[in-house]
MARLO-481019 format. One record per residue (C-alpha): residue in one letter; chain; x, y, z. Coordinates in nm, 3 decimals, always signed. Example, Ala and Ser with C-alpha at 12.3 -4.5 7.8 and 13.67 -1.06 7.14 Angstrom:
BEGIN
   resn   chain        c1        c2        c3
      A       A    +1.230    -0.450    +0.780
      S       A    +1.367    -0.106    +0.714
END
This chain:
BEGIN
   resn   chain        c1        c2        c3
      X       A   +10.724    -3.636   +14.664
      X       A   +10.364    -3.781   +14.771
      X       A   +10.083    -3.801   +14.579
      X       A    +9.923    -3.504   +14.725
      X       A   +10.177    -3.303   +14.673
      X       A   +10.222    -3.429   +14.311
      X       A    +9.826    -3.369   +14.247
      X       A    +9.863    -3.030   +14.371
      X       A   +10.151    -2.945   +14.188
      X       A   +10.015    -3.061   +13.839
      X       A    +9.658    -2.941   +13.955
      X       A    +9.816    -2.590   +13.947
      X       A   +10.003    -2.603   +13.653
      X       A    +9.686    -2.786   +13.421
      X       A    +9.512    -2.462   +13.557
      X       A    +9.754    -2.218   +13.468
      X       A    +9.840    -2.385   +13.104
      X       A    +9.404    -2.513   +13.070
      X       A    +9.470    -2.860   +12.940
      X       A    +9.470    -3.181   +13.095
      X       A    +9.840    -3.308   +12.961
      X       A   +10.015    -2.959   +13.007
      X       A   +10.376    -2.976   +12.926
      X       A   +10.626    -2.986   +13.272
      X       A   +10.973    -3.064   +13.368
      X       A   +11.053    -3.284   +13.602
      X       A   +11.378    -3.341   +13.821
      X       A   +11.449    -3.669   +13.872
      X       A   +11.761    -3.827   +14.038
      X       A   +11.979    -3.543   +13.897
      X       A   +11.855    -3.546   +13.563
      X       A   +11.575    -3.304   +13.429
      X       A   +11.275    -3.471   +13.195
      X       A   +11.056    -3.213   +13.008
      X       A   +10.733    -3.362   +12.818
      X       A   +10.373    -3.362   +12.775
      X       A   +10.189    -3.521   +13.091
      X       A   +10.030    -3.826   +12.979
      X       A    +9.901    -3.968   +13.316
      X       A    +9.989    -3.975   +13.670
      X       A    +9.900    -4.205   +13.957
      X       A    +9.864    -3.927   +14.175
      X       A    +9.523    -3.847   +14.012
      X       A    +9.228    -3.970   +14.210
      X       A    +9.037    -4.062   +13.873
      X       A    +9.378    -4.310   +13.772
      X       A    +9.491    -4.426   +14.111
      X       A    +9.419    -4.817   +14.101
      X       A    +9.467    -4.862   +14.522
      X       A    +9.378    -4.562   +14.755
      X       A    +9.649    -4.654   +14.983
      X       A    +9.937    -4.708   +14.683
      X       A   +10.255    -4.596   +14.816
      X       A   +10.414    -4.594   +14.496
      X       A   +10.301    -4.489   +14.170
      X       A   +10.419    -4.326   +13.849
      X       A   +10.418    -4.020   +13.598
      X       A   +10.393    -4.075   +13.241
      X       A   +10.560    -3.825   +12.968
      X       A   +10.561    -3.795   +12.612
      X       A   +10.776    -3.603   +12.391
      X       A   +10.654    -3.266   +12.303
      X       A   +10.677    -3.289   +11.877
      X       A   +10.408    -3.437   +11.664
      X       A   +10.470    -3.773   +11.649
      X       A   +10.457    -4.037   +11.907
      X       A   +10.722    -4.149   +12.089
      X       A   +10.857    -4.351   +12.320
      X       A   +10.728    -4.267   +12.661
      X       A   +10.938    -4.139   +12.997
      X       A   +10.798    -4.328   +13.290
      X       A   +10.928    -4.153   +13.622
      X       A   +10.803    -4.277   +13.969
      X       A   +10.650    -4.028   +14.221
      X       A   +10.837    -4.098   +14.505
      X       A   +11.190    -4.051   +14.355
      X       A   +11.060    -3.674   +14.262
      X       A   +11.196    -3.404   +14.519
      X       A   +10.935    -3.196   +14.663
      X       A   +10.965    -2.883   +14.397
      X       A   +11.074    -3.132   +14.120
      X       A   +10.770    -3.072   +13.891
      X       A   +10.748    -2.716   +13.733
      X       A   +10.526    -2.584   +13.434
      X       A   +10.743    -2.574   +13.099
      X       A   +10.729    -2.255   +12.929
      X       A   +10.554    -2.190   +12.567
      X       A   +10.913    -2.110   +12.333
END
């Protein structure tokens, strides 16, 4: 996945869920990650070098207390790897 793509794929789901660090699952070298978006280097705000080829999402566990964090790199994500995670 590129960063654009990324962006627009978490763009649309921040929209559709109206917070910054909506909750998405991500497929990621055969295994699937769900959390709470914490940061991604795709955002043009967090993005330390404009011409970074490589950068990384950050997830944290859905419950109440802090966890450890899931630290996933962009460019290992397939192209319709992100998705919005449902409310249960």
């Amino acid at each position: 996945m590129t960063f654009e793509q990324c962006h627009a794929n978490l763009m649309q789901i921040r929209r559709s869920q109206g917070t910054r660090c909506p909750a998405v699952r991500i497929a990621y070298n055969g295994i699937t990650y769900q959390g709470r978006l914490m940061r991604a280097d795709s955002d043009p705000e967090t993005r330390r070098l404009p011409d970074a080829r490589f950068g990384v999402i950050v997830l944290e566990g859905l419950g109440l207390a802090r966890g450890p964090e899931t630290i996933l790199q962009i460019a290992s994500i397939p192209e319709d790897g992100i998705c919005d995670l449902p409310a249960s």
